[in-house]
C-alpha positions in Angstrom: -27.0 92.5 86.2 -23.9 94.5 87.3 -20.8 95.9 85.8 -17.3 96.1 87.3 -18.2 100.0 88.9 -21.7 100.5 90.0 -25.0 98.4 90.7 -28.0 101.1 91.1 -31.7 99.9 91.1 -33.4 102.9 91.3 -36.8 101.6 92.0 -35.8 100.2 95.4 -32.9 103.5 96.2 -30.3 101.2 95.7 -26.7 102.0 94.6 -23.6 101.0 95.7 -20.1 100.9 94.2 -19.2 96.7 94.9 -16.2 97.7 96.5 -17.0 101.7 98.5 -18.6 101.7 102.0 -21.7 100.5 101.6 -22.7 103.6 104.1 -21.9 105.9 102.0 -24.8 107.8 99.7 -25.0 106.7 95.9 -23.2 109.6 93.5 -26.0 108.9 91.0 -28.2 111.6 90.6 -31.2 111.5 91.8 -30.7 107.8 93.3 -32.3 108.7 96.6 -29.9 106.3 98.5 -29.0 107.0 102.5 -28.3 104.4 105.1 -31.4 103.6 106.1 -31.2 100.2 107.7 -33.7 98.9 105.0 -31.6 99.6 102.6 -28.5 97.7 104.2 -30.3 94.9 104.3 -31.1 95.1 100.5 -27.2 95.1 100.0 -27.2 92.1 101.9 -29.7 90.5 100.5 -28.0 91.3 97.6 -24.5 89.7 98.4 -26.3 86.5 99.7 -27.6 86.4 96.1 -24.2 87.0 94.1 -22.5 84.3 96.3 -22.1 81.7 93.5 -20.6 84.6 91.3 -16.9 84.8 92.2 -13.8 85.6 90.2 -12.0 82.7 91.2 -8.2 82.4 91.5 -8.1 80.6 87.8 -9.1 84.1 86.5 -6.3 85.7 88.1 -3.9 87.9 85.8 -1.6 86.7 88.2 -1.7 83.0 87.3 -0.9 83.7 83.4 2.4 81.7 81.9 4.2 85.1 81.6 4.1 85.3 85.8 5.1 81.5 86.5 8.2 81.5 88.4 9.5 79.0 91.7 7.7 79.7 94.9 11.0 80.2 96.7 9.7 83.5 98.8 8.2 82.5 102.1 5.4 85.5 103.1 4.1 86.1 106.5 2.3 88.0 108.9 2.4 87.8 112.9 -1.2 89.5 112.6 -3.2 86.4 110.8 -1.8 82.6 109.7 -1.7 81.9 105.7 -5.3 80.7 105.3 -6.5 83.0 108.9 -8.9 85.6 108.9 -7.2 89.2 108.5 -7.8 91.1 111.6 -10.4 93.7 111.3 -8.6 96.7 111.9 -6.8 95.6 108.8 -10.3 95.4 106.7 -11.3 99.0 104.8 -12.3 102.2 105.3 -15.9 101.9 106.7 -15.3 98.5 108.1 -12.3 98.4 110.0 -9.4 101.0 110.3 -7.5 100.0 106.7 -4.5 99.8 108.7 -1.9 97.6 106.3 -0.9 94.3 108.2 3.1 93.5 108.9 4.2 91.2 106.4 7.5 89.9 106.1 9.3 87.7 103.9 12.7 85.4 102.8 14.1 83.9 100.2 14.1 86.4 97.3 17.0 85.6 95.5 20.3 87.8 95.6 20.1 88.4 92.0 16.9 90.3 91.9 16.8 93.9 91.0 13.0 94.4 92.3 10.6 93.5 94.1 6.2 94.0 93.6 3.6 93.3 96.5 0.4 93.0 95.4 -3.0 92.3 97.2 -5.5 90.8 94.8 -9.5 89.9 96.2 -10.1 86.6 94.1 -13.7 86.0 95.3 -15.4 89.2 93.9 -18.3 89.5 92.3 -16.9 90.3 88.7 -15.4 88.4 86.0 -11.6 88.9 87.5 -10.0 89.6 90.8 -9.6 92.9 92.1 -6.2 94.4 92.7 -6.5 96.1 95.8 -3.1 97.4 96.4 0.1 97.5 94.3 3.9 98.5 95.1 7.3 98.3 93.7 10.1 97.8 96.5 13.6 97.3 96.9 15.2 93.9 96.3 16.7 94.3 100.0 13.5 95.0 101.7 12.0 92.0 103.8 9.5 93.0 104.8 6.3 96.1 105.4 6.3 97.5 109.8 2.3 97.8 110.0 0.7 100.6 108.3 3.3 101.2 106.0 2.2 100.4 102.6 1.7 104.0 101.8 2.8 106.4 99.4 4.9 108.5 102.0 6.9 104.9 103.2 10.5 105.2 101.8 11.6 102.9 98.7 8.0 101.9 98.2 6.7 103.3 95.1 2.4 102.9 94.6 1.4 101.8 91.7 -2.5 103.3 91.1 -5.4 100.4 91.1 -9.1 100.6 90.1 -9.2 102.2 93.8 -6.7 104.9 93.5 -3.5 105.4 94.5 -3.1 105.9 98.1 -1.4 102.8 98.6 -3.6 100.3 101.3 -7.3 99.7 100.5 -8.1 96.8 102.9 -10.7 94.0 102.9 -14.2 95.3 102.4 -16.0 92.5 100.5 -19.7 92.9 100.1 -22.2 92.1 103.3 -23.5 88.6 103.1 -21.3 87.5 100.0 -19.4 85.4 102.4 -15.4 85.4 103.1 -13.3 86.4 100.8 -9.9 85.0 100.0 -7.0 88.2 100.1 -3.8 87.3 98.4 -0.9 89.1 99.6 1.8 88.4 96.3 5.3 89.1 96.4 7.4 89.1 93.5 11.4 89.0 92.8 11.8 90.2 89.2 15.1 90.3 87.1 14.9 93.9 85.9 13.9 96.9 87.1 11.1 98.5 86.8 10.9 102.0 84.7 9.8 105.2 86.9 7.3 106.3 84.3 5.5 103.1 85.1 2.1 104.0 87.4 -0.7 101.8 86.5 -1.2 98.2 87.3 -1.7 97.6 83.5 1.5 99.1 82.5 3.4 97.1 85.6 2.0 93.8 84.6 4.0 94.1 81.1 6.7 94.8 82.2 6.6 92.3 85.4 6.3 90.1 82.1 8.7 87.2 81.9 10.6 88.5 84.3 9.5 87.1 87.4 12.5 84.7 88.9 10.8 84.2 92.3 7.2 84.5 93.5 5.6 83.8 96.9 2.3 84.2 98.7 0.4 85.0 101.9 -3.5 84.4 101.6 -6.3 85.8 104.7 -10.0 85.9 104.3 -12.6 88.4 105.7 -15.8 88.5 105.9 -18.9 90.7 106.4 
């Protein structure tokens, strides 16, 4: 029915990466797709469809033994409550102005050698969250100023996702699949973590049992 990149039905012009502006043209050859208004409301129609299917936070990489650590790390935001709709200028390219949020947050302990923020989508379409946005940070940062989880932000090292590596790829869930749930992650960890280390693949083993603090910030958006 779909895959984790692209859903094209070429008899009705219709293709659209889950997770690109769903103005944009399909790359397909030949697809014939624009942004007619017809077809927008196919993507809709679409999303209304695929509401039951969601990854679910159970499905979460995140929630594996190997990541289990105390809650003491208190996130926040002045720009949206934990469980508050995320602004729209914070929502992606093509919906809003993917402008990162302020976050802030206490209580990683004074042990910790590093510190990962990640941003996972637990209500898409496919058979596990999405990690939108990944960094490595100092232990003594407490916080992100808005707009700063980008590559050129001192002592903030990108780690690349499934949608790139420019750092911030903001809420842009798919029209008429109903809100999504956007979980803002923060992680102390008890070692550092290696330089050669750029993908969230090779991040997650060695985040591995290492994890002495955790804490989390969770918004929803929807189109």
């Amino acid at each position: 029915m779909y895959n984790n990149n692209t859903f094209c039905d070429r008899r009705s012009g219709l293709g659209r990466d889950l997770h690109r502006d769903v103005h944009k043209p399909c790359a397909l050859p030949g697809c014939g797709c624009d942004a007619q208004p017809r077809k927008r409301r196919v993507i809709r129609l679409l999303g209304r469809l695929l509401r039951p299917v969601r990854a679910g936070t159970r499905r979460s990489a995140l929630t594996a033994p190997a990541f289990a650590a105390p809650e003491l790390i208190t996130v926040s935001s002045p720009t949206f409550n934990h469980g508050g709709v995320i602004p729209a200028m914070h929502a992606g390219h093509g919906v809003g102005d993917n402008v990162s949020p302020r976050l802030h947050w206490r209580g990683v302990p004074a042990d910790a050698k590093q510190l990962v923020l990640i941003m996972e989508d637990v209500d898409v379409p496919l058979p596990k969250p999405l990690l939108h946005s990944v960094a490595v940070l100092e232990p003594t940062a407490a916080g992100l100023a808005q707009g700063d989880f980008r590559p050129d932000t001192p002592d903030l090292r990108i780690i690349t996702t499934l949608l790139g590596n420019n750092g911030y790829r903001g809420p842009r869930p798919l029209p008429g699949h109903g809100p999504h749930h956007y979980r803002f992650h923060v992680f102390a960890l008890d070692r550092w973590v290696p330089d050669d280390v750029t993908s969230t693949k090779g991040l997650l083993a060695a985040m591995a049992g290492h994890v002495t603090a955790r804490g989390i910030l969770t918004g929803s958006y929807e189109r």
